[in-house]
N, C-alpha and C positions, 0 to 999 in steps of 0.2 A: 779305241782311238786315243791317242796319245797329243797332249795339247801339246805345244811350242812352248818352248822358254825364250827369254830375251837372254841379250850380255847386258847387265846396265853396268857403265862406270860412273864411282862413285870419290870424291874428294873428303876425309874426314880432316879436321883439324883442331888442335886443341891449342890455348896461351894461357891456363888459370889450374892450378889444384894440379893434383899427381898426373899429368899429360899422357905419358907409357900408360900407366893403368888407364885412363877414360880412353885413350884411342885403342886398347885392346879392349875392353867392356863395348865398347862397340861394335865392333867386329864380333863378339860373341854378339851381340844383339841383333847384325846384319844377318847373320848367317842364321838363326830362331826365326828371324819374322820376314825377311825376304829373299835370301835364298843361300844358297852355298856361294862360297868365294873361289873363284878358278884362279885368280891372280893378286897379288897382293905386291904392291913397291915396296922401297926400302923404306925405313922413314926419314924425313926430311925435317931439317930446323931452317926455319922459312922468317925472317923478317916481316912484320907486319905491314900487307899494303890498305891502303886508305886511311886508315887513320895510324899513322904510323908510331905515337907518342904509346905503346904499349907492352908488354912482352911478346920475347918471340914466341912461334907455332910452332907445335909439332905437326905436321903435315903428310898422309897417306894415302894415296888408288888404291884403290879394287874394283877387279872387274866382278859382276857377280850374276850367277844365272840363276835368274827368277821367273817366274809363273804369273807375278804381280803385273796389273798396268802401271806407266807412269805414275797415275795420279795416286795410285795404292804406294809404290813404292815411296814417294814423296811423303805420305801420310804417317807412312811405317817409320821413316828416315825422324819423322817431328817426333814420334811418340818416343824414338830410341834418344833422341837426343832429351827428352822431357824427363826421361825414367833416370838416365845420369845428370839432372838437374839443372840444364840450360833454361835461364829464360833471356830474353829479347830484350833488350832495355834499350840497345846503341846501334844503330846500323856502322857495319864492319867495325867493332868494339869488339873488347875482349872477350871469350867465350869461354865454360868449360870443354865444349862440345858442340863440332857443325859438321854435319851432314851436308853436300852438295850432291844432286845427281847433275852430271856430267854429261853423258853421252845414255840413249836409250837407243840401244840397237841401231840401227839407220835412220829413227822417224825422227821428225821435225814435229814438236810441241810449240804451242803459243797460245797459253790460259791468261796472259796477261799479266800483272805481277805473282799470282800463286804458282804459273810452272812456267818455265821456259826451258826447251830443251833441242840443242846442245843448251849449252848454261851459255846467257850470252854475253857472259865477260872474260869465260875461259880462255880468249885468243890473245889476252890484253895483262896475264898472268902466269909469271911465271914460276908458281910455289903449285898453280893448278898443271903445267906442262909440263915441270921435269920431275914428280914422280908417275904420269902418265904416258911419259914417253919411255918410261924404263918398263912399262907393263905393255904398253898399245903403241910403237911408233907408227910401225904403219897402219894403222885405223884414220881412216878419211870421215874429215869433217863432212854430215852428208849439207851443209849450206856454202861452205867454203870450197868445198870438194881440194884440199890439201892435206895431206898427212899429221899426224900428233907434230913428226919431226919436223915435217919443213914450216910449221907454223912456230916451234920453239927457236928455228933456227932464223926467224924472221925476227922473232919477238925483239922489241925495244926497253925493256921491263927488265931494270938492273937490280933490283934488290936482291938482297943475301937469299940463295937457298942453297944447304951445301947436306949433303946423304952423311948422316951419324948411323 
């Protein structure tokens, strides 16, 4: 018997230290601990949103087919970003390294502040929308029920993100 894999999409982004290398170190780290990458964006140099006074991101999707559940994925996503030396000091602050899960498959999570999925500010972002509409346009928000596109093309979220 043959278990089920999911698609999860995932957001990396880096603003601190060699960016290129930690968002590829992680992508080798995604595809080691949770699974192969079927789709990869371009990358993206993304203007910092919430706290804007900082450098810019390098900003990447993947879609990635894993074995894991949510909450493993999420576990796996902390440990990758802890192994390339992230720590937590600033909410939306600089990082070397952030893992988002994005989308899991069609389910709807609600752990509370440790998971939420869809991610529920993705709609409200758009460094999270336009390198996932170049990998998933049409994937339907399963809460929204509207497409990557027609939610980027709604977006009101003007900051720089421009594909280097």
């Amino acid at each position: 018997m043959e278990l089920d894999s999911e698609i999860v999409y995932l957001l990396l982004g880096s603003n601190l230290g060699d960016r290129n290398t930690l968002i590829n170190d992680a992508l080798g780290g995604i595809e080691r601990y949770i699974g192969p990458i079927s789709q990869k964006s371009s990358i993206y140099e993304t203007a910092a949103w919430g706290n804007e006074d900082q450098p810019v991101f390098l900003n990447i999707a993947v879609a990635v087919k894993t074995m894991l559940s949510p909450l493993e994925v999420l576990e796996k996503a902390l440990e990758i970003e802890a192994e390339l030396g992230r720590v937590r000091l600033q909410k939306w602050g600089s990082r070397l390294i952030d893992i988002d899960v994005i989308f899991y498959g069609d389910r709807i999570v609600d752990m509370g502040e440790k998971l939420q999925i869809p991610h529920p500010q993705m709609q409200h972002r758009k460094f999270v929308l336009e390198p996932l509409a170049e990998i998933a346009p049409k994937y339907i928000h399963p809460v929204l029920k509207l497409s990557v596109s027609e939610i980027l093309e709604r977006l009101s979220d003007n900051l720089s993100v421009s594909k280097i």
